[in-house]
C-alpha positions as CSV (number, residue, x, y, z in Angstrom):
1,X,0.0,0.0,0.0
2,X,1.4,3.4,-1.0
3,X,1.1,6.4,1.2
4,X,0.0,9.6,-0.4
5,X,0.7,12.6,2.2
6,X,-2.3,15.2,2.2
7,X,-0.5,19.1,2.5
8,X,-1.4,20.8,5.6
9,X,-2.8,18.1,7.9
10,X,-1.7,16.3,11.2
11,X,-2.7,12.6,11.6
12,X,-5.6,12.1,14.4
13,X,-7.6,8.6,15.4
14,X,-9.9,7.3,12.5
15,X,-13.8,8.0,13.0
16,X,-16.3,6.3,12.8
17,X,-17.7,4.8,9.4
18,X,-20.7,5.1,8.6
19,X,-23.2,2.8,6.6
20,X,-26.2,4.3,5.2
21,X,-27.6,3.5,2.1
22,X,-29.8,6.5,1.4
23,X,-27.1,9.4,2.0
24,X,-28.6,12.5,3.3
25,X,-27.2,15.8,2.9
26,X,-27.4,19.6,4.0
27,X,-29.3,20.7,0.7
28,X,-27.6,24.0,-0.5
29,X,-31.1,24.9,-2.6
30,X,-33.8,26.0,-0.8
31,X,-36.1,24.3,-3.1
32,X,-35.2,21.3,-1.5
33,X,-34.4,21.3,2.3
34,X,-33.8,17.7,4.1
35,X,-37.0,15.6,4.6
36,X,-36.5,14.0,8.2
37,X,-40.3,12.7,8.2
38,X,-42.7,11.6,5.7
39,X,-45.6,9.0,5.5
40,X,-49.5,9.4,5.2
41,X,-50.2,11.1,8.3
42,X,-49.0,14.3,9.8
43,X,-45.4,14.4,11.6
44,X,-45.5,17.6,13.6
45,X,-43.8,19.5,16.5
46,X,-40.4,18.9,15.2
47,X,-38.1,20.1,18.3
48,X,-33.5,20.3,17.5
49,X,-31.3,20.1,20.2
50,X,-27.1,20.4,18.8
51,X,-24.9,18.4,20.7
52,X,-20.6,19.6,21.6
53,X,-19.7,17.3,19.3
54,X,-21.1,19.2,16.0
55,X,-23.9,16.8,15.8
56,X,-27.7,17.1,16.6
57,X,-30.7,15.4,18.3
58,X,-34.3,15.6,16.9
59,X,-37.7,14.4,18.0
60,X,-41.0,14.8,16.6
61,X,-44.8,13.2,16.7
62,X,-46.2,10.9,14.2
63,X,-49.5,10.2,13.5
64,X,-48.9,7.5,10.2
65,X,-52.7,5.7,9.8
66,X,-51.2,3.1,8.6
67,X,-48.7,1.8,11.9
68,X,-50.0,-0.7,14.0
69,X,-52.8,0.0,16.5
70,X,-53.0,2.0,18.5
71,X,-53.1,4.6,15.9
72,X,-52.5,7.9,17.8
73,X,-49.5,10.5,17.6
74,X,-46.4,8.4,18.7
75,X,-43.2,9.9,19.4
76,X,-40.1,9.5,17.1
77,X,-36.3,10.7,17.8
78,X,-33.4,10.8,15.0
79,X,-30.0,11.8,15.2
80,X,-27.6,13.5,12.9
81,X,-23.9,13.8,12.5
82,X,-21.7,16.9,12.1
83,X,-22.4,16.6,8.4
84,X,-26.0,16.5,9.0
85,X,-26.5,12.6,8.3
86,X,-29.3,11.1,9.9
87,X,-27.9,8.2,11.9
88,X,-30.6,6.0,12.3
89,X,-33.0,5.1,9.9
90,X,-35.7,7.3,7.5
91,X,-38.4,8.7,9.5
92,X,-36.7,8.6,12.7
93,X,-36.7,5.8,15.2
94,X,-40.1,4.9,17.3
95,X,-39.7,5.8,20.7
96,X,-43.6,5.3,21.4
97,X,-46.1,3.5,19.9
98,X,-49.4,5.8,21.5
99,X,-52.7,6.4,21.1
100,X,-53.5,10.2,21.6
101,X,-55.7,11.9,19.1
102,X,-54.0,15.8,20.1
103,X,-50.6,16.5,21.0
104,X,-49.4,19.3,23.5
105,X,-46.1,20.7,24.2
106,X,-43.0,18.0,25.4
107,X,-39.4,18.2,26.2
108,X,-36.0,17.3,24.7
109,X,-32.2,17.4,26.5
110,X,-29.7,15.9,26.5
111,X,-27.5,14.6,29.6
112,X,-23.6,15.3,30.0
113,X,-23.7,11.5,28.4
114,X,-24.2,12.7,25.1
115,X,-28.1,10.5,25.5
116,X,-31.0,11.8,24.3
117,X,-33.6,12.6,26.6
118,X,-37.5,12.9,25.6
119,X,-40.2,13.3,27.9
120,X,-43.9,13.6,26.8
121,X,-47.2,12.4,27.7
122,X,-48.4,8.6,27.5
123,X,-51.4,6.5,27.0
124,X,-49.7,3.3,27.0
125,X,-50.2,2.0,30.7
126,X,-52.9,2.8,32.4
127,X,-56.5,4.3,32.3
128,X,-55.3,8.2,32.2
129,X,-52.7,9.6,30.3
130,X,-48.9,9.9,32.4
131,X,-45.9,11.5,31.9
132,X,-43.1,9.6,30.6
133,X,-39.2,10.1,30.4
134,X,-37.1,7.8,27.8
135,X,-33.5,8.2,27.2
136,X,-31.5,7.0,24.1
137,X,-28.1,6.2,23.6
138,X,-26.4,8.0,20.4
139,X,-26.4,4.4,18.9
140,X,-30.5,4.3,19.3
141,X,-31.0,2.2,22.3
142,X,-33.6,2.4,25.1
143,X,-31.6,2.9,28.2
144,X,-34.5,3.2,30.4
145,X,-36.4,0.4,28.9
146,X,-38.9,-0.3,25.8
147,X,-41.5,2.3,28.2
148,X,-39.0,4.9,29.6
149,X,-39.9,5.4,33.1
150,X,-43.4,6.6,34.2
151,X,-43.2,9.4,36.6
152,X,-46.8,9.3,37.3
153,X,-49.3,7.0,38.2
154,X,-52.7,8.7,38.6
155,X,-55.7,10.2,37.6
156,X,-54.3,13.6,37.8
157,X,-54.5,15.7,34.2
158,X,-50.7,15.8,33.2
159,X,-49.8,18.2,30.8
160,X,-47.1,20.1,29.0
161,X,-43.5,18.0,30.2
162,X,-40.2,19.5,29.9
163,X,-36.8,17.8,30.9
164,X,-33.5,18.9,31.4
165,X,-30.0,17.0,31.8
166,X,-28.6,18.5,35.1
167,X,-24.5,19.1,35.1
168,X,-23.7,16.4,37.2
169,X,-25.4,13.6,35.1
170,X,-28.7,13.5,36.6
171,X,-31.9,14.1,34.4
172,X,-35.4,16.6,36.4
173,X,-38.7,16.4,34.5
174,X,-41.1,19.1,35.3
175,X,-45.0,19.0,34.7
176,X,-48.3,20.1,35.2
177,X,-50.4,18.2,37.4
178,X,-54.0,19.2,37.9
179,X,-53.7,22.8,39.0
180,X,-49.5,22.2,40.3
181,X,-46.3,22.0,39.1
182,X,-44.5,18.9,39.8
183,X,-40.4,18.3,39.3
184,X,-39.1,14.6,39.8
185,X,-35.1,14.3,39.6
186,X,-33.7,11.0,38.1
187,X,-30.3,9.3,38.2
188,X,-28.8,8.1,35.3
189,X,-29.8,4.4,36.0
190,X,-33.8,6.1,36.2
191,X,-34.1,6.0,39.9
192,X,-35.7,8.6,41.8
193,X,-34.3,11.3,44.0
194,X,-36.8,13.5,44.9
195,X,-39.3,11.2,46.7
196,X,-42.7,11.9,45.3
197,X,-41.6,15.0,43.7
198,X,-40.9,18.7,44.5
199,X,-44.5,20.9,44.3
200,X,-44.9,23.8,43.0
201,X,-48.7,24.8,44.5
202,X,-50.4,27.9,45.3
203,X,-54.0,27.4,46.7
204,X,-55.5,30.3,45.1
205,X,-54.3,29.9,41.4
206,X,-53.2,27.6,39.4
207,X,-50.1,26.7,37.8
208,X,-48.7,25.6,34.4
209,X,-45.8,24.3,33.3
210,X,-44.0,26.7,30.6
211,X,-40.5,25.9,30.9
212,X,-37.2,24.0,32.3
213,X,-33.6,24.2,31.8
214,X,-30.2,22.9,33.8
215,X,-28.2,25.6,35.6
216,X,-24.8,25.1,37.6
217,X,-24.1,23.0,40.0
218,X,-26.9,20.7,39.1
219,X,-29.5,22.9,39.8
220,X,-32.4,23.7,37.3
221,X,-34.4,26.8,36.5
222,X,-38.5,26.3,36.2
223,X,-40.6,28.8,34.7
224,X,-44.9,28.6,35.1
225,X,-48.0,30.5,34.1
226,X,-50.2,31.4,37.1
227,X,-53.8,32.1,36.8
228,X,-56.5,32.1,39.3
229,X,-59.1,31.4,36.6
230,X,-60.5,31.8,33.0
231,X,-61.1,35.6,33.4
232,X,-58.2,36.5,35.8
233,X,-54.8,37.9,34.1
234,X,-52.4,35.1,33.3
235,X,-48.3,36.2,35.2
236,X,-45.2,34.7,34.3
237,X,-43.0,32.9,37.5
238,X,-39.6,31.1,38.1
239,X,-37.6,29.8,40.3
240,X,-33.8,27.8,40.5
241,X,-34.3,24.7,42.4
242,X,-31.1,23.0,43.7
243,X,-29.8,19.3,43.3
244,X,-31.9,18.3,46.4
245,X,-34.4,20.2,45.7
246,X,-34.3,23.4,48.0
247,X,-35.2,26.4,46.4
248,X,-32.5,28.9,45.7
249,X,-34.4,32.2,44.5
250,X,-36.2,32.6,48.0
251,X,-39.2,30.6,49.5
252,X,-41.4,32.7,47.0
253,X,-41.6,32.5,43.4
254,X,-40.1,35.4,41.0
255,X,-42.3,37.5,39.7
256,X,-41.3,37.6,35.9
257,X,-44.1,39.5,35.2
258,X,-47.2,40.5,36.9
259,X,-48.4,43.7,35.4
260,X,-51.3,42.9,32.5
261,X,-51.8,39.9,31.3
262,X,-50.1,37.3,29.2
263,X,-51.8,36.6,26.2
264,X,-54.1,33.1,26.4
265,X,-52.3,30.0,25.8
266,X,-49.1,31.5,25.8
267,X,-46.3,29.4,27.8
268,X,-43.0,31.4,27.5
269,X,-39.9,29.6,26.9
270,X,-36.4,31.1,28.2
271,X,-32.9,29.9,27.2
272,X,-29.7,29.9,29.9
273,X,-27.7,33.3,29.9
274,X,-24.5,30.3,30.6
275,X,-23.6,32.0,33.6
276,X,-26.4,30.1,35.8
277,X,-29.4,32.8,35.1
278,X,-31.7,33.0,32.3
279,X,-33.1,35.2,29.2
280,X,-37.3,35.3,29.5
281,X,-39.2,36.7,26.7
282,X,-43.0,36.7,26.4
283,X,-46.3,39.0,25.4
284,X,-48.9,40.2,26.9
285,X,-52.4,41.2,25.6
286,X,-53.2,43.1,28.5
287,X,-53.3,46.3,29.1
288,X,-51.7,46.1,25.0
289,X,-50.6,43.7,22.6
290,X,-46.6,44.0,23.5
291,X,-43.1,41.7,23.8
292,X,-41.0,41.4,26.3
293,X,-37.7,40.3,27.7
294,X,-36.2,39.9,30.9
295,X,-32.6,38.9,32.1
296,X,-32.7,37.0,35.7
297,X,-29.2,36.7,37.1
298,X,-27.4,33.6,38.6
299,X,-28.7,35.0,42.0
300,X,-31.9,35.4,40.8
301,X,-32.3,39.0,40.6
302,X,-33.2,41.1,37.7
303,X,-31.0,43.0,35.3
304,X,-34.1,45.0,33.7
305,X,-36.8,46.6,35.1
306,X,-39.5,44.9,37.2
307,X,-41.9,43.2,34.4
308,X,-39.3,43.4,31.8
309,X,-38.1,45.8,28.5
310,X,-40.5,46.3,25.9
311,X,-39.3,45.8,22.6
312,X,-40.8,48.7,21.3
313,X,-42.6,52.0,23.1
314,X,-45.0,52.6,19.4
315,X,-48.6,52.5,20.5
316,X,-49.8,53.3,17.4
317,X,-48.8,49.6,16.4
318,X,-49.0,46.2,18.5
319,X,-46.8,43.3,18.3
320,X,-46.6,39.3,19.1
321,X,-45.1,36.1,19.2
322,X,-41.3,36.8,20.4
323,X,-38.2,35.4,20.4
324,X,-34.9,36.3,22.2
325,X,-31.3,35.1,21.8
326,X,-28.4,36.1,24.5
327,X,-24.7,37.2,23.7
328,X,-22.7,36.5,26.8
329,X,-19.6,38.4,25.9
330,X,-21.0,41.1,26.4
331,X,-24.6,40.7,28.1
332,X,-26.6,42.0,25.2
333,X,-30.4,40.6,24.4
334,X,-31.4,40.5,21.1
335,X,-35.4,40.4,20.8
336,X,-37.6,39.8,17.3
337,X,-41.2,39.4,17.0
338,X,-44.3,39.9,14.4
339,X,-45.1,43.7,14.0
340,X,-48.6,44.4,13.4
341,X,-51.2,47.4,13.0
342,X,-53.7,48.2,15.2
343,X,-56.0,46.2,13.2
344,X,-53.8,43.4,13.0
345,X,-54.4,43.4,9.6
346,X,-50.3,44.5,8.4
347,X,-47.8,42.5,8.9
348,X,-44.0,42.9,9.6
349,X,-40.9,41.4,11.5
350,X,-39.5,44.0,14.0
351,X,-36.5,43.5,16.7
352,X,-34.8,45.0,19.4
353,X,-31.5,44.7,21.4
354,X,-30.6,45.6,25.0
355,X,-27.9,46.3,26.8
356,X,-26.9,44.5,30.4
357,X,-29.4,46.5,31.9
358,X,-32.3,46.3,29.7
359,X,-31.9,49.5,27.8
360,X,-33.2,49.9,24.2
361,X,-30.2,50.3,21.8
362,X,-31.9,50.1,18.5
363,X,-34.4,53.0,18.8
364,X,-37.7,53.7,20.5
365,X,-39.7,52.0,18.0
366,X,-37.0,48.6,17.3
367,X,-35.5,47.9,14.2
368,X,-37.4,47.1,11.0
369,X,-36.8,43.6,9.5
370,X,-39.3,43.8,7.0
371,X,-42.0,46.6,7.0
372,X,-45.9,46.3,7.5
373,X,-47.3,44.9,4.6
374,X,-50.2,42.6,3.6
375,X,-48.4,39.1,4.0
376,X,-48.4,37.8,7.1
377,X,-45.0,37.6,9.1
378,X,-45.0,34.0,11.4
379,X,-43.2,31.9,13.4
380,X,-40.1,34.6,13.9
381,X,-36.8,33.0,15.6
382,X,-33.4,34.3,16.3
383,X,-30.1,32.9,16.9
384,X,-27.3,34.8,19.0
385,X,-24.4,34.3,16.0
386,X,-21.6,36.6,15.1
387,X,-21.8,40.3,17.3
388,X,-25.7,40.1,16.4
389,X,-28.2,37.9,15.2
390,X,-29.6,35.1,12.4
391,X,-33.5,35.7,12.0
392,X,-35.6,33.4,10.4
393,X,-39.3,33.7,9.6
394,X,-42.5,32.2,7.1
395,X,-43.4,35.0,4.9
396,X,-47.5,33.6,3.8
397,X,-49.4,36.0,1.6
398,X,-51.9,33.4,1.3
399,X,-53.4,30.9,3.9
400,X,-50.7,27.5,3.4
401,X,-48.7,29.7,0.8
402,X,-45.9,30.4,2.7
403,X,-41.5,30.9,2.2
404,X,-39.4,30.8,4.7
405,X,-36.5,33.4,5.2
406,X,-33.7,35.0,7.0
407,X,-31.6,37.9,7.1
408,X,-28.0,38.3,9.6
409,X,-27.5,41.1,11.6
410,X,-24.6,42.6,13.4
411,X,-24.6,44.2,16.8
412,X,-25.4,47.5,15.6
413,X,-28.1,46.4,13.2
414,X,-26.4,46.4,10.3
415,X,-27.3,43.8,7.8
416,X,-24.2,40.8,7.6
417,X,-26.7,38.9,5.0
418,X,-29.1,40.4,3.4
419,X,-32.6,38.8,3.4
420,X,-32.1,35.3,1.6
421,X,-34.5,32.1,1.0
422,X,-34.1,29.5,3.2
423,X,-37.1,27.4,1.9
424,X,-38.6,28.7,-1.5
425,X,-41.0,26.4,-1.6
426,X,-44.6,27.4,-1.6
427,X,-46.5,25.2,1.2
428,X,-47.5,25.5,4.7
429,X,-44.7,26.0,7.3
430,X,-45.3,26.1,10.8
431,X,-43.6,25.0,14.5
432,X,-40.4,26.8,13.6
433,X,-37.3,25.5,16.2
434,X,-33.8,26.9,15.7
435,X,-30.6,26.1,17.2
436,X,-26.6,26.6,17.0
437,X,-23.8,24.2,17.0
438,X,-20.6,25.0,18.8
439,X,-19.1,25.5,15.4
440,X,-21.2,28.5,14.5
441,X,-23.3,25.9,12.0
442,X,-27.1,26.9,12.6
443,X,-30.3,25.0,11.7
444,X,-33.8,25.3,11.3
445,X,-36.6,22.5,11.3
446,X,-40.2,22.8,10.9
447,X,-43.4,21.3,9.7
448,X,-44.4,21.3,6.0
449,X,-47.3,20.6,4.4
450,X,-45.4,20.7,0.2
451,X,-46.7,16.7,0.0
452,X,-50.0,17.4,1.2
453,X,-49.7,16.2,4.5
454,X,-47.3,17.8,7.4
455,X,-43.9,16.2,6.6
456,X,-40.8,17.4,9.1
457,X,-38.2,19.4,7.0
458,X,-34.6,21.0,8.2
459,X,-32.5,23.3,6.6
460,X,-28.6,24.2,7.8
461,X,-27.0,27.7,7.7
462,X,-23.6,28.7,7.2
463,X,-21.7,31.4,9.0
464,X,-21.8,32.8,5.5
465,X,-25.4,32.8,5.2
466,X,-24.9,30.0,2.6
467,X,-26.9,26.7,2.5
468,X,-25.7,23.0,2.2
469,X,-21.7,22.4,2.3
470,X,-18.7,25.2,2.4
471,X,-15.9,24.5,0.7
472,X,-14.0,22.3,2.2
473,X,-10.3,22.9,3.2
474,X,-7.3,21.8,2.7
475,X,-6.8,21.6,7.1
476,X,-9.6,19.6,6.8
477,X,-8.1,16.6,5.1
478,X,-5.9,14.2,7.4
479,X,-4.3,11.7,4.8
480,X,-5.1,9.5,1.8
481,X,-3.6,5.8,0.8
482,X,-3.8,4.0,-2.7
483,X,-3.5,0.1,-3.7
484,X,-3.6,-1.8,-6.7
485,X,-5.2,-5.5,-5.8
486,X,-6.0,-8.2,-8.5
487,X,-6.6,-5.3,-11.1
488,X,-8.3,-3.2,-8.8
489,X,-7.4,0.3,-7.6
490,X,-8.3,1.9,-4.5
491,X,-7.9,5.2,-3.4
492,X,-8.9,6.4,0.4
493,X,-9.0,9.9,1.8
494,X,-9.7,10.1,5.6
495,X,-10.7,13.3,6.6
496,X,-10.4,14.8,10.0
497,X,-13.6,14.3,11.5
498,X,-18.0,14.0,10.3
499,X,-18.3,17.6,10.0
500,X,-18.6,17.1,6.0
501,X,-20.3,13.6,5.8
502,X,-22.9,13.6,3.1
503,X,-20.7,16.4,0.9
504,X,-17.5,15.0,-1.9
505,X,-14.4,15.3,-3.2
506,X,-13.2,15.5,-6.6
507,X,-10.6,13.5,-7.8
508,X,-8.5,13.4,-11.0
509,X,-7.7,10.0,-12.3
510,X,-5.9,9.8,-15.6
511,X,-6.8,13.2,-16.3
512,X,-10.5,12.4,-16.1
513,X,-12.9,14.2,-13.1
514,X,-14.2,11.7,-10.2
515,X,-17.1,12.8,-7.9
516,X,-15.9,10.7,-4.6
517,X,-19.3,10.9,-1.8
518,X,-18.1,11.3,1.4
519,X,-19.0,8.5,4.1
520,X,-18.5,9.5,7.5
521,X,-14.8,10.6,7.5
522,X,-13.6,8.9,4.4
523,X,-14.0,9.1,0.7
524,X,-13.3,5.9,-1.1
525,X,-12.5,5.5,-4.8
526,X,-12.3,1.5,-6.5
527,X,-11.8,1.7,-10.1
528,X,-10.2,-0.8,-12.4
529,X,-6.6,-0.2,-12.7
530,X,-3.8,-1.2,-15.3
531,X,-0.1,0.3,-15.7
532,X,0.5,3.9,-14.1
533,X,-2.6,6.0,-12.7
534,X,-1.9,9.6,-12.5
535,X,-3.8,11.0,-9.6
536,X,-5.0,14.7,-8.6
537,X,-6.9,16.5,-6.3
538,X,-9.0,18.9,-8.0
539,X,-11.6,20.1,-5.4
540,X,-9.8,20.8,-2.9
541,X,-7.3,21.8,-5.2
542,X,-3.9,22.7,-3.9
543,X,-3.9,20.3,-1.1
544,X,-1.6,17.4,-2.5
545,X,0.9,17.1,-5.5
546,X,-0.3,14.9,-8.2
547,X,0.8,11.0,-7.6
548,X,1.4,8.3,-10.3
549,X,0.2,4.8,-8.8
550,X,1.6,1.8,-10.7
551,X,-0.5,-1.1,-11.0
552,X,0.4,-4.7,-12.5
């Protein structure tokens, strides 16, 4: 075997190979986008979750007709690589075969295992529906059993489940249960640590779940909707709960807001601030339609004013539907949302950032995205990328007829990308979830209606604002070996890790162009070969000097 030495690369430990037969790939049109989910019925709810490593967790609901009874909205999880492979198979894998006619909210995490943890609610066992919390390995395997473990056993109405992998390797699940909030802590084996649960109870309101993520030191932060009844205004509370399960914000709840009214059905979300506090953004629809956000600190006080920063002081306009990214470096908040009229008949896609303490810095009135106009503006999200922000939103001008789009901003504003398609095909898009990788590589999946029935749909961004692939680099190749076997010749190029599974190299045999698909962290090449093979690497070009390979 004859070693051919790649420019510019150091030798690590070989990957892992990778055997799919249906290679998936980041599309780079946005006519196509990668189909996760497809079948007869509707898969909906899509939630992403990136991983250190470069590569990504997914879950979603299924509701095929055709699967075996009980036919009801089962659960399904996938995983992809660095290169955005799926690594198990099409569709996802089944995590739970139910029989629920509706869906509500669930969770995803992921604990400091690398497993992917689901929790959602369950029909299987039982006359009343429970609450259930699976884990998978990264390989696709049940770690807590075929059923996950049930964390109730009642008659109770349990709603709305949210977990969170704690940093010392445990896993809390937090629910609604009747008119409470209930958080159960689980070791890794599934055991649990919290007796019959930590309660979250007031006996003049009651309480939903909104929200749950790991903080330091194992502890978590909960976030809950209070209301003391169909008429009565609907506030926003929190609290950090320690590993045992003391409360470390005070014996009280915080008030995140308590002034109006959040709008009905609305269950904020918040993301960590990575400092052990959290970024809260919400609306209201009382006294006004308006957005919010609010930074609580690690000790659980607030860096804006009491109820939180508006993103914009215009009354002559209102606005919904929020979303809020955080910049650590330098403690700035970067807020979008849906502008409308007063009539809520014009649509646009506004956004804000503040300062450490909650201080507009982008005008009275925000920043205009794109202005009020007849199509209707949905599903906004931002990701903290860059000094600024990636915003992506469903541009519809008629009912199902919607694009999706995005446009980078820097801190000041300033546009980094100008507006560009991210899916350009005409259907209906809707439950929009973005993340970031470590690397900077975003993503966006969503529901999508192009086949006629809800299918689930992702999309990657570059740090570019490109789609699919970048170029890959010559740093990015490790080594590449040749052989000549019973008339056979085989080239390999080992690259240095997944991050480009799914894209190619080109390689120039005898002066003719080869297209070599990359699998896992290799590229393979077996062609019939006879006397001397002159070989090149065209794409990357530069990285290698050609080679001649003799061959009996």
């Amino acid at each position: 075997m004859k070693s051919w030495t790649v420019r510019c690369c150091i030798v690590l430990m070989t990957g892992i190979a990778l055997t799919s037969t249906a290679w998936a790939q980041w599309p780079s049109n946005p006519m196509l986008n990668l189909n996760l989910a497809e079948g007869p019925g509707d898969q909906v709810q899509p939630k992403l979750l990136p991983l250190a490593n470069g590569s990504w967790y997914l879950s979603w609901f299924d509701a095929n007709p055709n699967s075996p009874p009980p036919i009801g909205y089962d659960v399904y999880a996938q995983a992809l690589d660095a290169g955005g492979v799926p690594q198990g198979p099409h569709n996802g894998l089944l995590v739970a075969d139910l029989g629920l006619s509706s869906t509500e909210d669930y969770g995803l995490s992921v604990d400091t295992a690398g497993n992917e943890l689901i929790a959602f609610q369950d029909d299987r066992e039982g006359s009343n529906i429970q609450i259930t919390a699976v884990k998978i390995s990264p390989t696709g395997q049940m770690l807590w059993g075929p059923l996950g473990i049930q964390l109730t056993n009642d008659q109770n109405s349990n709603n709305n489940p949210k977990i969170a992998g704690t940093s010392d390797g445990d896993v809390v699940i937090a629910w609604s249960s009747n008119s409470d909030v209930v958080l159960q802590r689980l070791d890794p084996n599934g055991s649990p640590l919290w007796g019959s649960g930590v309660v979250l109870s007031d006996p003049k309101a009651n309480y939903e779940m909104a929200d749950l993520h790991a903080s330091e030191n194992g502890s978590v932060i909960v976030s809950w909707v209070r209301s003391a009844g169909f008429s009565s205004p609907s506030t926003l509370l929190a609290t950090k709960i320690s590993a045992t399960g003391g409360p470390l914000w005070g014996n009280q709840p915080l008030q995140i807001f308590n002034s109006g009214s959040l709008q009905f059905g609305e269950f904020p979300y918040f993301i960590p601030d990575g400092s052990g506090g959290a970024v809260f953004s919400w609306y209201s629809n009382s006294p006004t339609l308006q957005v919010y956000a609010q930074h609580i600190l690690a000790n659980g006080t607030a860096a804006f004013p009491a109820n939180g920063a508006v993103g914009s002081n215009n009354l002559n306009n209102v606005r919904v539907s929020p979303s809020v990214s955080y910049r650590k470096a330098t403690s700035e908040t970067f807020l979008f949302w849906t502008e409308e009229d007063s009539n809520q008949v014009l649509n646009g896609v506004y956004g804000q950032k503040f300062d450490s303490t909650g201080t507009q810095q982008w005008g009275s009135n925000g920043l205009t995205i794109v202005p009020l106009g007849a199509d209707q503006q949905l599903f906004v999200q931002n990701l903290q990328t860059g000094t600024g922000a990636l915003v992506f939103w469903v541009d519809e001008p008629n009912f199902d007829q919607s694009t999706m789009n995005a446009i980078k901003l820097d801190t000041s504003g300033n546009q980094v990308c100008a507006q560009f398609p991210v899916s350009s095909v005409v259907s209906g898009k809707s439950r929009l979830a973005a993340a970031i990788a470590a690397s900077g590589l975003s993503a966006i999946v969503w529901q999508d209606d192009r086949s006629g029935t809800d299918d689930i749909y992702l999309q990657n961004v570059n740090n570019d604002c490109s789609l699919g692939y970048l170029p890959i680099k010559c740093s990015e190749l490790q080594h590449a070996t040749s052989r000549c076997s019973n008339g056979t010749l085989d080239v390999k190029i080992k690259l240095k890790d997944l991050s480009n599974d799914g894209n190619s190299l080109t390689l120039q045999l005898n002066g003719v162009d080869h297209i070599l698909p990359i699998r896992g962290d290799h590229a393979v090449l077996s062609v019939p070969g006879q006397g001397a093979n002159t070989l090149l690497l065209t794409d990357p070009a530069g990285c290698a000097p050609q080679k001649t390979v003799q061959c009996p």
